[in-house]
C-alpha positions in Angstrom: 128.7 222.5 155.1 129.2 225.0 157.9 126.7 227.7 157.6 127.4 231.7 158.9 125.8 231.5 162.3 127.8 228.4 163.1 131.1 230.2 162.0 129.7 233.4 163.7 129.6 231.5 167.1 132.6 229.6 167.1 135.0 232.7 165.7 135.5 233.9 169.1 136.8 230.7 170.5 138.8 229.5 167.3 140.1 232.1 167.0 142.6 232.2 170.2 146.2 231.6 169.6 146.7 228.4 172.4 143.2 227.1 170.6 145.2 227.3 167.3 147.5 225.3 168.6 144.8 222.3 168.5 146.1 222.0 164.6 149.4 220.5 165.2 148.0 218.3 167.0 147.0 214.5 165.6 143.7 212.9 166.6 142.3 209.7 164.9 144.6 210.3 161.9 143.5 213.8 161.3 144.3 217.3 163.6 142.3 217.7 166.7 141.1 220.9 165.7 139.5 219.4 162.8 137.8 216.8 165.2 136.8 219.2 167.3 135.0 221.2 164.7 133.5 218.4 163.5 131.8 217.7 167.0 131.0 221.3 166.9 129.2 221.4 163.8 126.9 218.5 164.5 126.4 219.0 168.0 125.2 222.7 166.7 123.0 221.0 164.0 121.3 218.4 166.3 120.6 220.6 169.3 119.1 223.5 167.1 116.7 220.9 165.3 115.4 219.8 168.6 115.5 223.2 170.2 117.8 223.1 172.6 120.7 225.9 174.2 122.6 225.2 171.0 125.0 228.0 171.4 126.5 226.5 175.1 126.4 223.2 173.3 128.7 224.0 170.1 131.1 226.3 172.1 131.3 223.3 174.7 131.2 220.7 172.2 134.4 223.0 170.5 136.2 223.1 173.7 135.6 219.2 174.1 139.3 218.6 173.7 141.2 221.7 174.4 144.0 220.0 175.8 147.6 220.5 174.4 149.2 217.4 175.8 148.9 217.9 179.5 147.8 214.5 179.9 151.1 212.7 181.5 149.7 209.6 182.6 151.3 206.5 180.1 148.2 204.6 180.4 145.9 204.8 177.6 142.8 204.4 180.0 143.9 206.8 182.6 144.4 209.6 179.7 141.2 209.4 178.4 139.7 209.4 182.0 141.6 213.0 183.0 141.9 214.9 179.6 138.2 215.8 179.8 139.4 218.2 183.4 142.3 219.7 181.2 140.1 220.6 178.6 137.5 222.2 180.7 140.5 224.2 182.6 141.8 225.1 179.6 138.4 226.2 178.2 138.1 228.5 181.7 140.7 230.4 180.1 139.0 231.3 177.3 135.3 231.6 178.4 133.2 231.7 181.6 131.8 228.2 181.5 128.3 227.6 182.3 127.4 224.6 184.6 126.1 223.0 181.6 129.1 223.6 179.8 131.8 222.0 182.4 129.4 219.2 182.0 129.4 218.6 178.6 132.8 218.8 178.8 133.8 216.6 181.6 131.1 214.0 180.7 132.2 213.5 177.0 134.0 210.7 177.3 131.3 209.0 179.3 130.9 205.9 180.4 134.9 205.7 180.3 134.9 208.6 182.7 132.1 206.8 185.4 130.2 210.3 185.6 126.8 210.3 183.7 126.3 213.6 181.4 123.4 215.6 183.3 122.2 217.1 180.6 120.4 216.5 177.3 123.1 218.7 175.3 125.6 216.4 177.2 124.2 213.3 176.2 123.8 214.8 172.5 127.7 215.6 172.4 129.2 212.4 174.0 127.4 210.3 171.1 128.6 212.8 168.5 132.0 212.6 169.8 131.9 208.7 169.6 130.1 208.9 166.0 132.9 211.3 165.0 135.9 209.3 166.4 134.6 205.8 164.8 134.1 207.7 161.5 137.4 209.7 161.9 139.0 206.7 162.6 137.9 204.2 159.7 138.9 206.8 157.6 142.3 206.7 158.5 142.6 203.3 158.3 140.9 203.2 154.7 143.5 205.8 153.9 146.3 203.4 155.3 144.7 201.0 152.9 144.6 202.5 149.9 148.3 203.4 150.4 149.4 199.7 151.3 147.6 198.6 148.1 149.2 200.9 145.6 152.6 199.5 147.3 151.2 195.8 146.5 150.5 196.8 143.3 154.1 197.9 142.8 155.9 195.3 144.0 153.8 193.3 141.6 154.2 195.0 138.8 157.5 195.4 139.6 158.2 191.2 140.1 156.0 190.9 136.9 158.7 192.4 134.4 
C-alpha cells in the first residue's frame, strides 16, 4: 500500500522516540499512530494527484495528532477543540512548521474547532481525517460484533446440549 517515497518522507518524523509513543496509544479502536499513518498516506496520495505541496501536507497530516494525553479537560467537546494546539506544539518539537503546516494541524478538526482550514491541503486533510475516523471506527464496532456473536453462538450451543 505505502510506496518508498511515502515511507522516505515520513521516516524522519516516525521515527522520533516521543512520536513512537503514539502506539500505545488507543484511537477509534486501533493505535493512534496507526490512524495517523493512515491520514498520512491518503492525504500524501490525494494531494500529489492534484499537484499540490504534498510533502508539508503528509508530514502535517502525520503530526495531526501528536498529542500524548495532554488534553486534561473531562469534556469530550472541549478535548477535541484543544488537542489540535498540543499536537502542533508537539510537532514544533520535531520540525520547523510551515504556516501551512500549523494550519493543517490546528484546523483538522474543523468545524468542531470554529476556525476554517485556509488552505487547500487543509481542507484535503480535515475530510481524510473524518473519512479515516468513521471507517476506523465501524471497524471496531464490526469487530465488537463478530466477537459478541461467536459468544451467542456459545451460549447456544451450549443451552442446546
Amino acid at each position: 500500500m505505502m510506496n518508498d517515497e511515502f515511507c522516505n518522507l515520513i521516516e524522519p518524523i516516525k521515527s522520533q522516540n516521543k512520536y513512537q509513543k503514539l502506539k500505545e496509544i488507543k484511537h477509534h479502536g486501533i493505535t493512534r499512530y496507526e490512524h495517523s499513518l493512515r491520514v498520512a498516506y491518503y492525504s500524501y496520495v490525494i494531494t500529489k494527484a492534484l499537484r499540490l505541496n504534498y510533502k508539508e501536507t503528509t508530514e502535517a497530516a502525520l503530526l495531526h495528532d501528536f498529542f500524548i494525553n495532554e488534553v486534561k479537560e473531562k469534556n469530550a467537546l472541549a478535548r477535541l477543540r484543544q488537542h489540535p494546539s498540543y499536537a502542533v506544539e508537539n510537532a514544533s518539537e520535531i520540525i520547523n512548521l510551515s504556516e501551512k503546516q500549523i494550519d493543517i494541524i490546528k484546523t483538522h478538526m474543523f468545524p468542531i474547532t470554529f476556525t476554517p482550514p485556509k488552505y487547500l491541503e487543509s481542507w484535503i486533510v480535515d475530510i481524510v481525517d473524518d473519512v479515516a475516523s468513521i471507517y476506523e471506527r465501524a471497524n471496531n464496532i464490526r469487530k465488537h460484533c463478530k466477537t459478541a456473536m461467536v459468544f451467542l453462538y456459545v451460549l447456544l450451543f451450549i443451552n442446546i446440549k
